[in-house]
C-alpha positions as a Python dict, from the first residue, in 0.01 Angstrom:
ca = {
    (1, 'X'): (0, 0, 0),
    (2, 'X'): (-127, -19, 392),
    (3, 'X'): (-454, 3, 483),
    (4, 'X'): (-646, 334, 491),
    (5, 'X'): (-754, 435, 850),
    (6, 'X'): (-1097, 526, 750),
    (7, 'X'): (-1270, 685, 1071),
    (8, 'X'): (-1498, 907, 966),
    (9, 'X'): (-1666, 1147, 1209),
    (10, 'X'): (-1953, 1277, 923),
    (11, 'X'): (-2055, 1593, 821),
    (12, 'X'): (-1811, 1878, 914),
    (13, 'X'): (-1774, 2243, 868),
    (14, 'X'): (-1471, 2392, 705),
    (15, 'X'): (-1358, 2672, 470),
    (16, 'X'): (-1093, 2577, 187),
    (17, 'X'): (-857, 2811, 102),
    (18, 'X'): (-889, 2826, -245),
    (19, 'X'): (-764, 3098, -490),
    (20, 'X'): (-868, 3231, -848),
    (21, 'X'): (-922, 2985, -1105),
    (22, 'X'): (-606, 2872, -1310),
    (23, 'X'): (-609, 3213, -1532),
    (24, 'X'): (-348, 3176, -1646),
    (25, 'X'): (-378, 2839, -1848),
    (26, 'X'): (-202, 2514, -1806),
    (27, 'X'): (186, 2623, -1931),
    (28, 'X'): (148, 2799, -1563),
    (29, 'X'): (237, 2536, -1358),
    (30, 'X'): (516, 2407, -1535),
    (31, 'X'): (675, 2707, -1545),
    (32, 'X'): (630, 3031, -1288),
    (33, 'X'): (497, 2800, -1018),
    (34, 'X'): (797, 2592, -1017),
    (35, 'X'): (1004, 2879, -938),
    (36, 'X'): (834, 2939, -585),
    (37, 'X'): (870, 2573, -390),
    (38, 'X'): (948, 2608, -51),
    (39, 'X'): (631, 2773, 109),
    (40, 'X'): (803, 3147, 34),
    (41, 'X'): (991, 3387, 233),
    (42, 'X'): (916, 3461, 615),
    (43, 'X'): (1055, 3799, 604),
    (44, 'X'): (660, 3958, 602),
    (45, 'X'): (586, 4291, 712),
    (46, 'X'): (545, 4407, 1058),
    (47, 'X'): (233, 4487, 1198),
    (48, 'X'): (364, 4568, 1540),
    (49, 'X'): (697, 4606, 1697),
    (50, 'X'): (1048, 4551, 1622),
    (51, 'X'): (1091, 4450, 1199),
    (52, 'X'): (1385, 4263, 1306),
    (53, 'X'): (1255, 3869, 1368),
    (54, 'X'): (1361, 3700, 1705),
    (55, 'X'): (1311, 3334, 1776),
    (56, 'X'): (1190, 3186, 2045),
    (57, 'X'): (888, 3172, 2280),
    (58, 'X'): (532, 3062, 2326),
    (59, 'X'): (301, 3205, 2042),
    (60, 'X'): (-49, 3158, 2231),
    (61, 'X'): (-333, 3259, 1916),
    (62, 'X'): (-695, 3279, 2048),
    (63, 'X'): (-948, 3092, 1792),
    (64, 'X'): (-1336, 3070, 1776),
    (65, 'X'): (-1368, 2719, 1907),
    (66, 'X'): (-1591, 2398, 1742),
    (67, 'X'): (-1622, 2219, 2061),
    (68, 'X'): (-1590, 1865, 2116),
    (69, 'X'): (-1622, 1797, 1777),
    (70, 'X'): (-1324, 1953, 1727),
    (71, 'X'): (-1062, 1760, 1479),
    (72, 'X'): (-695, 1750, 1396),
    (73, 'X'): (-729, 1488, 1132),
    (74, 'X'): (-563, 1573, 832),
    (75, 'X'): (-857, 1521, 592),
    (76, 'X'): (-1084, 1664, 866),
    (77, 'X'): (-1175, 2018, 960),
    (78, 'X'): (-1512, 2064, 1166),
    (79, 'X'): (-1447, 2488, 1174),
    (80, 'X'): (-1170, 2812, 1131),
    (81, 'X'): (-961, 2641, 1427),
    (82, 'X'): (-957, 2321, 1294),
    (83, 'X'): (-851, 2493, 951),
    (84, 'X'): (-549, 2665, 1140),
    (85, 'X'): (-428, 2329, 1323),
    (86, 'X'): (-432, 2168, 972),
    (87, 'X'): (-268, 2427, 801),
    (88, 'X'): (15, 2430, 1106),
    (89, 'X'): (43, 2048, 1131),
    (90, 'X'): (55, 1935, 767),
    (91, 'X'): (197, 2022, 449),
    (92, 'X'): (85, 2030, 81),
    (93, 'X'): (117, 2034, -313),
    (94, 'X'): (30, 2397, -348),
    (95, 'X'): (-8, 2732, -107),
    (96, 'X'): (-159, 3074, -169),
    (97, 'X'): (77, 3425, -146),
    (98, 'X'): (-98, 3680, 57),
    (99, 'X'): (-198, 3797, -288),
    (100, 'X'): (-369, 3481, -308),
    (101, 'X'): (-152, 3386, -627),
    (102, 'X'): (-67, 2981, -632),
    (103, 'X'): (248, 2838, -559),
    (104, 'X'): (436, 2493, -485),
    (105, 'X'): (480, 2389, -135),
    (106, 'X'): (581, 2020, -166),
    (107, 'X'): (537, 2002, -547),
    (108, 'X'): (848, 2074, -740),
    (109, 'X'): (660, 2040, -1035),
    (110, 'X'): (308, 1986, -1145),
    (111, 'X'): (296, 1941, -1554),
    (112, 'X'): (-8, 1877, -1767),
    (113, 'X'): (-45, 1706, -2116),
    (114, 'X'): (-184, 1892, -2394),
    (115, 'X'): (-548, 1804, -2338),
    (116, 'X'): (-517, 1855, -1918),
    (117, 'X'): (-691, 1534, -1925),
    (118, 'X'): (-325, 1347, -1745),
    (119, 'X'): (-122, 1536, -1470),
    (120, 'X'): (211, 1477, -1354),
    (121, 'X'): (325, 1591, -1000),
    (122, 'X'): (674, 1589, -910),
    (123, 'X'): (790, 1609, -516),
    (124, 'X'): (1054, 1826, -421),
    (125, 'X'): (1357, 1640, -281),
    (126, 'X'): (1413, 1573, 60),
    (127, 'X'): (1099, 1680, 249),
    (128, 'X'): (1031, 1514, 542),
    (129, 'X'): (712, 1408, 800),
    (130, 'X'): (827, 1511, 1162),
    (131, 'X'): (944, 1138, 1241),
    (132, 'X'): (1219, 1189, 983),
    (133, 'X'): (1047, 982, 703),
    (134, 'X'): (1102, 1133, 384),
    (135, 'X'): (822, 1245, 171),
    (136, 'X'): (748, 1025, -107),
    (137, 'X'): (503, 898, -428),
    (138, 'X'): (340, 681, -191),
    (139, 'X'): (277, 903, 62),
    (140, 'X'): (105, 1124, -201),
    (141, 'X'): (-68, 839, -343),
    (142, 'X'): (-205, 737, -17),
    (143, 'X'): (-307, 1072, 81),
    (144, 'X'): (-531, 1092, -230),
    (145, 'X'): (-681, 773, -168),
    (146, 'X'): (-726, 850, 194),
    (147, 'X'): (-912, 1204, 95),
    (148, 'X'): (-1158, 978, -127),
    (149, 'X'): (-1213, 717, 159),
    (150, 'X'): (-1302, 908, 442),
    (151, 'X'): (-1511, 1094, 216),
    (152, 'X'): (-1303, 1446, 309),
    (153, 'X'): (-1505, 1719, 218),
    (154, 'X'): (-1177, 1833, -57),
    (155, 'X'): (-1270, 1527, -235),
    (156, 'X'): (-1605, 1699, -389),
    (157, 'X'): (-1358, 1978, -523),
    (158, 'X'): (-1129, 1677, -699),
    (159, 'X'): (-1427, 1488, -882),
    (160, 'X'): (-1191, 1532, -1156),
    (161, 'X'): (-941, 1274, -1016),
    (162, 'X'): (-936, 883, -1063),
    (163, 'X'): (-788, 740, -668),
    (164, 'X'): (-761, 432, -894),
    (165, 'X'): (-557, 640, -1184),
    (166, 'X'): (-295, 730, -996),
    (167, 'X'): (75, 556, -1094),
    (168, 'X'): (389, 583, -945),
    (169, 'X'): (664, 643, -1191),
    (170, 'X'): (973, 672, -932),
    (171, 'X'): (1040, 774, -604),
    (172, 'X'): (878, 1099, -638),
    (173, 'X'): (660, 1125, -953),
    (174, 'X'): (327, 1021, -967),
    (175, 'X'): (97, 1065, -1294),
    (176, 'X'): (-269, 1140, -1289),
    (177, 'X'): (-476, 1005, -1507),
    (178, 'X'): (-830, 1201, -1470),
    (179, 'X'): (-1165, 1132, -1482),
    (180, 'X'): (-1201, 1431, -1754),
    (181, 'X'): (-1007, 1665, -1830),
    (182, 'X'): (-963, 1965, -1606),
    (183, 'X'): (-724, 2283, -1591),
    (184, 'X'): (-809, 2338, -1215),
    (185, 'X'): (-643, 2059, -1125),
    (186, 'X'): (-412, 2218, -849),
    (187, 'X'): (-676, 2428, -695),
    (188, 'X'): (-790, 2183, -455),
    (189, 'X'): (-441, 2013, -329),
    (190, 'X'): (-411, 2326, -187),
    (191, 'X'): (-733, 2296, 56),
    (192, 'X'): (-697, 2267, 418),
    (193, 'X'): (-807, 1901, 413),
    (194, 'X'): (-530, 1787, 129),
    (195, 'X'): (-209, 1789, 354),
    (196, 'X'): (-19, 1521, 291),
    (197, 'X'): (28, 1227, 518),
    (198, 'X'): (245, 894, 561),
    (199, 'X'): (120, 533, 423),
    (200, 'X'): (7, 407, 765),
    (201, 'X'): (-129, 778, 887),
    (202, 'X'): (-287, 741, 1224),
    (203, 'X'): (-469, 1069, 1355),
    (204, 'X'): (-440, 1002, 1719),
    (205, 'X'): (-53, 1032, 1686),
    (206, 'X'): (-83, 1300, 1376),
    (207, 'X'): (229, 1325, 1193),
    (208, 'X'): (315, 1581, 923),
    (209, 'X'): (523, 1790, 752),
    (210, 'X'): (394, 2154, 850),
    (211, 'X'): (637, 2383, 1041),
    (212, 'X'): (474, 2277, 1380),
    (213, 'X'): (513, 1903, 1511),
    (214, 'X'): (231, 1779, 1750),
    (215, 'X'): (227, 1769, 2104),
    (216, 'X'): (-114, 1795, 2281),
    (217, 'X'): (-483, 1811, 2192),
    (218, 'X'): (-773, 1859, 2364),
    (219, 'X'): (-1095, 1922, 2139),
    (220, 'X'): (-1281, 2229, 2242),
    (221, 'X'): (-1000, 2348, 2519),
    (222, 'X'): (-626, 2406, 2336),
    (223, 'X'): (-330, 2230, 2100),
    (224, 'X'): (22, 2262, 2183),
    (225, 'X'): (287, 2231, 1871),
    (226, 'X'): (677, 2245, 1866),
    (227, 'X'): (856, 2422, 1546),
    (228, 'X'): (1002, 2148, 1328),
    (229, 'X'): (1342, 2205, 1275),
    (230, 'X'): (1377, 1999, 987),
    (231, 'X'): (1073, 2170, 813),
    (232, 'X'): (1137, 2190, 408),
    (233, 'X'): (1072, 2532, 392),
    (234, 'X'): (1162, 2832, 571),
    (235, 'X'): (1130, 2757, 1010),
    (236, 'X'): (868, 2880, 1201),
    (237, 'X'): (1035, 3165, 1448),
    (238, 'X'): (917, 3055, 1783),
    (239, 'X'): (983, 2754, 1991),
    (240, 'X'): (619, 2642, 2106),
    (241, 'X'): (242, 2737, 1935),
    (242, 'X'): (-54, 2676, 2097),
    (243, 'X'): (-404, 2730, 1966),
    (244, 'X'): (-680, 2823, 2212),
    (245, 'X'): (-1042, 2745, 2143),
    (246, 'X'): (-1342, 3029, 2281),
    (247, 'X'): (-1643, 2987, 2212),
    (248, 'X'): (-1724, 3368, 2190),
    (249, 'X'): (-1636, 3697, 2071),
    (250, 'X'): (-1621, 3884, 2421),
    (251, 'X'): (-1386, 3569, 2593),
    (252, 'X'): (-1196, 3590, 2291),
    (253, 'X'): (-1134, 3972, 2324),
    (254, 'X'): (-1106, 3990, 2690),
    (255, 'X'): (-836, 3700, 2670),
    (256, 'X'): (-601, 3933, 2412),
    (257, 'X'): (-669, 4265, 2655),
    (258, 'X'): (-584, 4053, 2942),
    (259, 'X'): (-264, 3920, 2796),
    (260, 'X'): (-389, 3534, 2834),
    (261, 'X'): (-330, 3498, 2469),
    (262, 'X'): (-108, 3729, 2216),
    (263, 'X'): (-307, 3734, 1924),
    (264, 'X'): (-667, 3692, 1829),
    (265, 'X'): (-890, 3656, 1439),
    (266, 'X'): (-1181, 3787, 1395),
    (267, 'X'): (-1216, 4093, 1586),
    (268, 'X'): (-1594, 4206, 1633),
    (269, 'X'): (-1637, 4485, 1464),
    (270, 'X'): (-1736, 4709, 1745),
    (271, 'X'): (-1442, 4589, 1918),
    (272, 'X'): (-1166, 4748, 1653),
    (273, 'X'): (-1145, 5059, 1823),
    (274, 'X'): (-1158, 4966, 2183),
    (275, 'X'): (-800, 4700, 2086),
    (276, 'X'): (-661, 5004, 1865),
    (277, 'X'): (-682, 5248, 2136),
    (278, 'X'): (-585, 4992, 2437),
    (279, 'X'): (-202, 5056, 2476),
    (280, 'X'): (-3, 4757, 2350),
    (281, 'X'): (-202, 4620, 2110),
    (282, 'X'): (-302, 4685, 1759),
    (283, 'X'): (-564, 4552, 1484),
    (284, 'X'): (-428, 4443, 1124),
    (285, 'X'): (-729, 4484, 848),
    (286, 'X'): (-722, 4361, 511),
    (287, 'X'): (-963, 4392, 267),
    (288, 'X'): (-1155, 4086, 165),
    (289, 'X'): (-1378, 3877, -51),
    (290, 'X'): (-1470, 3697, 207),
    (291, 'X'): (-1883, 3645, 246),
    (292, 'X'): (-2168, 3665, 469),
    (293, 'X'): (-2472, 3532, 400),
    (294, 'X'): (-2800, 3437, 503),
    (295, 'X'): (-2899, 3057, 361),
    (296, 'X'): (-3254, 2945, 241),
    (297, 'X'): (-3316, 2581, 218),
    (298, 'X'): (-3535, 2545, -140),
    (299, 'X'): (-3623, 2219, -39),
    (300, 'X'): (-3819, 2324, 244),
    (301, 'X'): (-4145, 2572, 251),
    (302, 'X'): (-4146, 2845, 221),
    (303, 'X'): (-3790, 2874, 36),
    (304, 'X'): (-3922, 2628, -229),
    (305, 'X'): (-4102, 2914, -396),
    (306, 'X'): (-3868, 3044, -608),
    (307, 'X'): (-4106, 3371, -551),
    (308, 'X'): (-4025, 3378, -148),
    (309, 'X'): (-3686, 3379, -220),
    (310, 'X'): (-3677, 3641, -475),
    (311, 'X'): (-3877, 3860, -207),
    (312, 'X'): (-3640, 3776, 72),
    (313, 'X'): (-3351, 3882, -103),
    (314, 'X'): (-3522, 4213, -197),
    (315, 'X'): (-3637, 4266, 173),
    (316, 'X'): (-3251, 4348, 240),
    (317, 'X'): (-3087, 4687, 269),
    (318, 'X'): (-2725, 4590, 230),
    (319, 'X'): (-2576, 4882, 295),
    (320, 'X'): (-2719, 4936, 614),
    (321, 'X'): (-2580, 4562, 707),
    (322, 'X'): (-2214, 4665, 592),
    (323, 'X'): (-2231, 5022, 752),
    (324, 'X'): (-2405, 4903, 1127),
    (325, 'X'): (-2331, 4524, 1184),
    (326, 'X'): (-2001, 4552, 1034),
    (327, 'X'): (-1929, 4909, 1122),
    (328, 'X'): (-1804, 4984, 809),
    (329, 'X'): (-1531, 4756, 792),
    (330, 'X'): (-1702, 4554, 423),
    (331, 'X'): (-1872, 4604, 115),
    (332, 'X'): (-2201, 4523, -56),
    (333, 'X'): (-2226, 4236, -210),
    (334, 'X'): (-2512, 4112, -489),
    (335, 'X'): (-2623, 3747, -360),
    (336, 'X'): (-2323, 3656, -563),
    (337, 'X'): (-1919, 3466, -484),
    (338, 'X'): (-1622, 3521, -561),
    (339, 'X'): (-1593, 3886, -602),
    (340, 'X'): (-1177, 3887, -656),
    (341, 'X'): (-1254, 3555, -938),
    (342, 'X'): (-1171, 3674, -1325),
    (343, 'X'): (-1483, 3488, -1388),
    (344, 'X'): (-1699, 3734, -1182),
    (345, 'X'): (-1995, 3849, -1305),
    (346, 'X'): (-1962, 4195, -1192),
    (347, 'X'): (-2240, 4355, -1502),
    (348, 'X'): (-2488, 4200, -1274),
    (349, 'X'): (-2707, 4506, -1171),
    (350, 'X'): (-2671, 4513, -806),
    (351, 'X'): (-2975, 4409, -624),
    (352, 'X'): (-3124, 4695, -397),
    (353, 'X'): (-3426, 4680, -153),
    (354, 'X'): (-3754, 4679, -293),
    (355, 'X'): (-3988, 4648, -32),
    (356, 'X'): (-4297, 4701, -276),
    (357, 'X'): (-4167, 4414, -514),
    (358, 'X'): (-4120, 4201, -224),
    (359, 'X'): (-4490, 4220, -109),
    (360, 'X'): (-4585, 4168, -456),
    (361, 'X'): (-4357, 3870, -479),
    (362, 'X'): (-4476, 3757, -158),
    (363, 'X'): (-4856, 3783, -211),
    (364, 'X'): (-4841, 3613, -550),
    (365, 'X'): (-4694, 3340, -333),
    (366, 'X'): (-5006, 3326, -85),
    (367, 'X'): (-4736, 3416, 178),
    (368, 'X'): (-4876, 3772, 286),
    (369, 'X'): (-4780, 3707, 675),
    (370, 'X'): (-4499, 3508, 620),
    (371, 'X'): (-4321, 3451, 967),
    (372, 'X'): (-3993, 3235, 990),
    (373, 'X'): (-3752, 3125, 1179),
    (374, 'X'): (-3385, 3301, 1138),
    (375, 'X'): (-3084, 3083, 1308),
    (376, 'X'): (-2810, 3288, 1403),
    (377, 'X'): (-2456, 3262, 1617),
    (378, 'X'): (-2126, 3451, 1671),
    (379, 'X'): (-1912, 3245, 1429),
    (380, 'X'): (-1781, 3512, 1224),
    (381, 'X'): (-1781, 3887, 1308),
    (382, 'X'): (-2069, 4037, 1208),
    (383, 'X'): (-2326, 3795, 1157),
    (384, 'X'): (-2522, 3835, 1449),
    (385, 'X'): (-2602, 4225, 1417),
    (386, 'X'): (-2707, 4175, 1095),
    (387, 'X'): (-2933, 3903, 1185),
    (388, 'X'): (-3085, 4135, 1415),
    (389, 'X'): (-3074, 4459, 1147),
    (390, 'X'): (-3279, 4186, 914),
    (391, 'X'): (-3540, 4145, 1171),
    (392, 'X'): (-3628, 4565, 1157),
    (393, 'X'): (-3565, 4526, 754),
    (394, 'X'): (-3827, 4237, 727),
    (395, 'X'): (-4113, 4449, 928),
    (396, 'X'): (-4178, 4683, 644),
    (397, 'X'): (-4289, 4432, 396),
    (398, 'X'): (-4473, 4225, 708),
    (399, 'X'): (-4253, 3945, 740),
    (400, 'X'): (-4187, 3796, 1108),
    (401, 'X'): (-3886, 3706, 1148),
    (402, 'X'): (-3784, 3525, 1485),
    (403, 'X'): (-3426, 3504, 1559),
    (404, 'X'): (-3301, 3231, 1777),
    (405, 'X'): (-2923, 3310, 1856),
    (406, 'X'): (-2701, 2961, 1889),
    (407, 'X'): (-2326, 2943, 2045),
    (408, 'X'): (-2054, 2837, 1823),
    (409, 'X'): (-2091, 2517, 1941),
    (410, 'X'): (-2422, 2461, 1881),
    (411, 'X'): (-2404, 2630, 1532),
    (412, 'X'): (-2212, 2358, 1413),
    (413, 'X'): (-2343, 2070, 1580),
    (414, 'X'): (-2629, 2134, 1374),
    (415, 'X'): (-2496, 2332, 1057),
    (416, 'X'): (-2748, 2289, 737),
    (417, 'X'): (-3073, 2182, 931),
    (418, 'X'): (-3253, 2466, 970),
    (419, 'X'): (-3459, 2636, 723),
    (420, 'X'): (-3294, 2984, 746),
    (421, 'X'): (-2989, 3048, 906),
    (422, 'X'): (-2657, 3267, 861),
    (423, 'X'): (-2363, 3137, 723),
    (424, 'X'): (-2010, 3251, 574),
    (425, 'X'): (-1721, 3146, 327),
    (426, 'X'): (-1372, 3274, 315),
    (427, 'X'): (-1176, 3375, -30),
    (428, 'X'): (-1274, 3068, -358),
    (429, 'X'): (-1208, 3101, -677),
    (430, 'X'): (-1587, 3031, -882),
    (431, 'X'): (-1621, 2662, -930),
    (432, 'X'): (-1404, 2542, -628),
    (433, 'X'): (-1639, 2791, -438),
    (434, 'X'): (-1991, 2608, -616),
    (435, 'X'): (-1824, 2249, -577),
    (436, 'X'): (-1842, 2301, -221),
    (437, 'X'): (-2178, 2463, -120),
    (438, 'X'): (-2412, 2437, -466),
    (439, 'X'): (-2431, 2095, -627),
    (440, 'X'): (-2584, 1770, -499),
    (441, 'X'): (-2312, 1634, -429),
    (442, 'X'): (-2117, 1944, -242),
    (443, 'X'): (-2091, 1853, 146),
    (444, 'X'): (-2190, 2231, 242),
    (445, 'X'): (-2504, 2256, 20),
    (446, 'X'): (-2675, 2398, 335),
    (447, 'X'): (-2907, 2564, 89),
    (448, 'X'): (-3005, 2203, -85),
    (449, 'X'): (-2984, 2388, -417),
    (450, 'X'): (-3029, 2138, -743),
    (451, 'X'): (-3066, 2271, -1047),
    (452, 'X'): (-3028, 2076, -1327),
    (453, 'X'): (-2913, 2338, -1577),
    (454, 'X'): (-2672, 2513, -1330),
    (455, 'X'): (-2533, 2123, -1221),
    (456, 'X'): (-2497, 2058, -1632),
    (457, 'X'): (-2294, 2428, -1645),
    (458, 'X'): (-2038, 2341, -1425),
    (459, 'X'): (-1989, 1987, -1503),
    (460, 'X'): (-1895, 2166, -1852),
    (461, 'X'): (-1742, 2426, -1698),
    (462, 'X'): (-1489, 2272, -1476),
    (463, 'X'): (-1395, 2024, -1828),
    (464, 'X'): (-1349, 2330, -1993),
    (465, 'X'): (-948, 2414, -2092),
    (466, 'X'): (-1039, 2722, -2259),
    (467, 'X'): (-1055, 3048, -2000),
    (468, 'X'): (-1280, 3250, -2222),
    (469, 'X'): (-1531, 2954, -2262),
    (470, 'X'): (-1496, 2874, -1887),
    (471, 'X'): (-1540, 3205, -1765),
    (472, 'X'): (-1857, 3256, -1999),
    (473, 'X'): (-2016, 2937, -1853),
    (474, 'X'): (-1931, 3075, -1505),
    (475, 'X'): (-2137, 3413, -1623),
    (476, 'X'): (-2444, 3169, -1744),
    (477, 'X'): (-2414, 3012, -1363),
    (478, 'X'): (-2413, 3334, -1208),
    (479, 'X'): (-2721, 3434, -1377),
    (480, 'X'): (-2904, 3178, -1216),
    (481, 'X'): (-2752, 3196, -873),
    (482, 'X'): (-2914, 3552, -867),
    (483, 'X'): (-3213, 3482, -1014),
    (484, 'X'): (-3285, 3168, -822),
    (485, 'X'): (-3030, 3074, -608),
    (486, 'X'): (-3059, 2931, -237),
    (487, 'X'): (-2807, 3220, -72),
    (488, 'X'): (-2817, 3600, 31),
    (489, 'X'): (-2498, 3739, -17),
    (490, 'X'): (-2523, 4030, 154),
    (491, 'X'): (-2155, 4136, 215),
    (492, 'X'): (-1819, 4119, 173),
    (493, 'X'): (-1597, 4135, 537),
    (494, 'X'): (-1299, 4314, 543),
    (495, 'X'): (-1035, 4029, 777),
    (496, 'X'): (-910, 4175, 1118),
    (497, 'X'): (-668, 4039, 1349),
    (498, 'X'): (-624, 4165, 1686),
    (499, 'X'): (-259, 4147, 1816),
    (500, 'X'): (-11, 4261, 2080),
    (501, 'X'): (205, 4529, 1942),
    (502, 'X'): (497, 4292, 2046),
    (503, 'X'): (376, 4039, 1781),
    (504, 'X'): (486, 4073, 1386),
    (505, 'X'): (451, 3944, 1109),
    (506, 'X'): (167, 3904, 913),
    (507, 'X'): (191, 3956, 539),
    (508, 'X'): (31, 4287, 421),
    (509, 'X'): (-215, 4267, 92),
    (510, 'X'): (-379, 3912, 277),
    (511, 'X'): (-731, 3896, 28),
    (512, 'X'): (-725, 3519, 181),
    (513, 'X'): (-771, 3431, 601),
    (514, 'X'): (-656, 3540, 892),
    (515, 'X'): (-329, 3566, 963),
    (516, 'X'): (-251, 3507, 600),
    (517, 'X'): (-415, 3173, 591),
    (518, 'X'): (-272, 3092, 987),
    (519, 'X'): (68, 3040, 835),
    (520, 'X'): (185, 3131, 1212),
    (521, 'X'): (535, 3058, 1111),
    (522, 'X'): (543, 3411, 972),
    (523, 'X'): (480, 3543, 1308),
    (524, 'X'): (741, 3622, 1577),
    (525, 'X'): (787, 3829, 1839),
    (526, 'X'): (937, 4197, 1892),
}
């Protein structure tokens, strides 16, 4: 096998598309999966225009930027645009429906034995990168050993697999042989980070297999990509996409109003109205588990006081977050994931303010005039009128709270220093979601949360073959995330895309990202 090209640029900032846990038990993947290779149908429903799909033209999509640090590497996403260059670029085992239910992409088959403790995955035939190579057990094999050594942030989420188990048994078969024994094994090959690459993969000349071929990349500016012809599944409709970084919500706006780009994610919230009633464009909303949050750091005062954090989380009045910073457009949540999971712990009573508790709570602590810092920025829709709605909540129970407002940029150049800051996830099933921002060894524990009973849970949990046991082990883990837990969860976002009404589309029923998970193939124009 050739040598891994191991460049690591460090800590990064993505969102895995992940869906619900493997409900329904291991005989699933042999069986209704296989029936869906291919990457599905591109006849979507219309959000604008014409239903009938023409071909051709420049799809220009306007993305909240990560600036310089900006990556097309395969096993490397530093933000959302990242995520969508990935997802465009590269191919991979499994996909998510706009229903978020899992199916093959480049896996024709994906069997288990009896004890899920040895996987087979099976290639469909054919496939091939965009330099005509076709896809094969070594590629896969290499890709998984690649994940491990530049330490992608996907490789938390497989600590199941052995790179040293892996053996080829032909061209396009390669058997598994895990570390323990998991039924979540396909969950994480279909991350952003896990697209498959060829032996010899060299990200500055990036070949895949997505429906888009490279052509140009400049981090924090724009990527150009040409529709593969020769893509497995079904072609993208238009000739050319390109991918425009901004590093804030009014540029980002102003760019779709102004016709500079034909489609934008993440609308601000007090921006629906003004696209919707703007002739010739349109907003597409979807309803969504998708989080906000405000992070505590327990390993730093005052969030190590398990009492501080109880009192923060009571300081909140959620419902005036989801009806003023995001106008509506959300729901409450209750400082819990995962809200769409089977494994959801939705008997939980719902956590209301309490602004006498949290004084209590506070002053037990010796923390009477607490004042903190809150870190804030425009990366997701929302998240800075909220930040600014907590600052009025925190006054009653005579907590300071200074906000310091970052760019995008800036947000993620320093991502999981401070103390208190704002953060957000998009659609996981339960223990993908925990794997990536709640154990030691998760690469987005921005909270530093280690708990030694919740780390033994899901170390059982995620062994655990039986759904009923799994899920009840998921309810124990819950418990404590409530009770003691380094996150806010303060609301669930409903997704909005802003579009030209000469752009269609986009799947309806997306509980996933924007643009059903950037698949921009789907989209066309009128």
């Amino acid at each position: 096998m050739s040598e891994l090209n191991t460049d690591n640029e460090g800590l990064t900032r993505r969102k895995l598309l992940m869906g619900a846990a493997a409900g329904g038990g291991l005989l699933l993947f042999a069986g209704s999966l296989a029936a869906c290779t291919g990457g599905g149908s591109a006849t979507s429903t219309a959000t604008g225009g014409s239903l009938a799909p023409k071909k051709g033209g420049n799809l220009r999509i306007g993305l909240t930027g990560g600036g310089l640090d900006e990556s097309i590497d395969a096993q490397k996403a530093f933000s959302n645009i990242d995520q969508a260059r990935l997802r465009n670029l590269y191919a991979r085992l499994v996909s998510r429906a706009p229903d978020f239910s899992e199916r093959f992409e480049l896996a024709e088959e994906i069997t288990p034995n009896a004890s899920g403790s040895v996987w087979t995955v099976r290639l469909i035939d054919g496939a091939e990168f965009h330099d005509g190579k076709t896809i094969g057990a070594d590629d896969l094999m290499y890709t998984v050993q690649r994940i491990f050594e530049t330490q992608a942030p996907v490789a938390s989420l497989m600590s199941f697999v052995d790179p040293n188990g892996m053996k080829k048994l032909d061209n396009r078969t390669v058997e598994f042989t895990l570390l323990t024994p998991t039924s979540l094994f396909t969950t994480p090959f279909g991350g952003s980070e896990a697209g498959i690459v060829p032996v010899g993969y060299d990200p500055a000349n990036p070949i895949g297999s997505g429906p888009f071929s490279f052509e140009s990349f400049t981090p924090g500016q724009q990527s150009v990509f040409n529709r593969f012809d020769n893509y497995f599944g079904d072609p993208a409709f238009v000739d050319k996409l390109t991918i425009i970084s901004f590093q804030d919500d009014d540029s980002r706006v102003n760019a779709l109003l102004s016709g500079q780009v034909d489609a934008i994610e993440t609308v601000p919230y007090g921006q629906v109205t003004v696209i919707d009633e703007t002739s010739g464009f349109t907003t597409f909303k979807s309803d969504s588990a998708a989080n906000l949050i405000f992070t505590m750091r327990v390993d730093t005062p005052p969030f190590d006081d398990v009492r501080v954090r109880q009192a923060m989380r009571l300081l909140v009045d959620r419902e005036q977050l989801v009806q003023q910073a995001l106008v509506g457009y959300g729901t409450v949540a209750n400082d819990l994931f995962c809200r769409d999971d089977a494994a959801f712990a939705s008997d939980i009573p719902q956590r209301k303010q309490d602004i006498a508790e949290a004084k209590r709570l506070l002053a037990e602590a010796g923390m009477e005039n607490l004042e903190i810092e809150l870190v804030t920025a425009p990366v997701q829709a929302g998240l800075v009128e909220a930040s600014q709605i907590f600052v009025q909540q925190a006054k009653a129970a005579g907590v300071n709270v200074n906000l310091r407002k970052l760019d995008a940029n800036a947000y993620f150049e320093g991502y999981g220093e401070w103390p208190f800051s704002v953060d957000y996830w998009d659609v996981s099933s339960y223990f993908q979601q925990m794997a990536l921002n709640s154990l030691p060894s998760s690469t987005y524990n921005t909270g530093k949360f280690d708990d030694p009973e919740f780390n033994d849970l899901y170390a059982q949990g995620v062994s655990e073959l039986d759904e009923t046991k799994r899920d009840a082990i998921a309810r124990k883990m819950q418990e404590i995330e409530h009770e003691r837990g380094a996150y806010i969860v303060w609301g669930y976002r409903n997704l909005i895309d802003g579009l030209s009404t000469n752009v269609t589309g986009v799947p309806e029923n997306n509980v996933g990202l924007s643009f059903y998970s950037y698949s921009f193939k789907l989209l066309h124009f009128a």
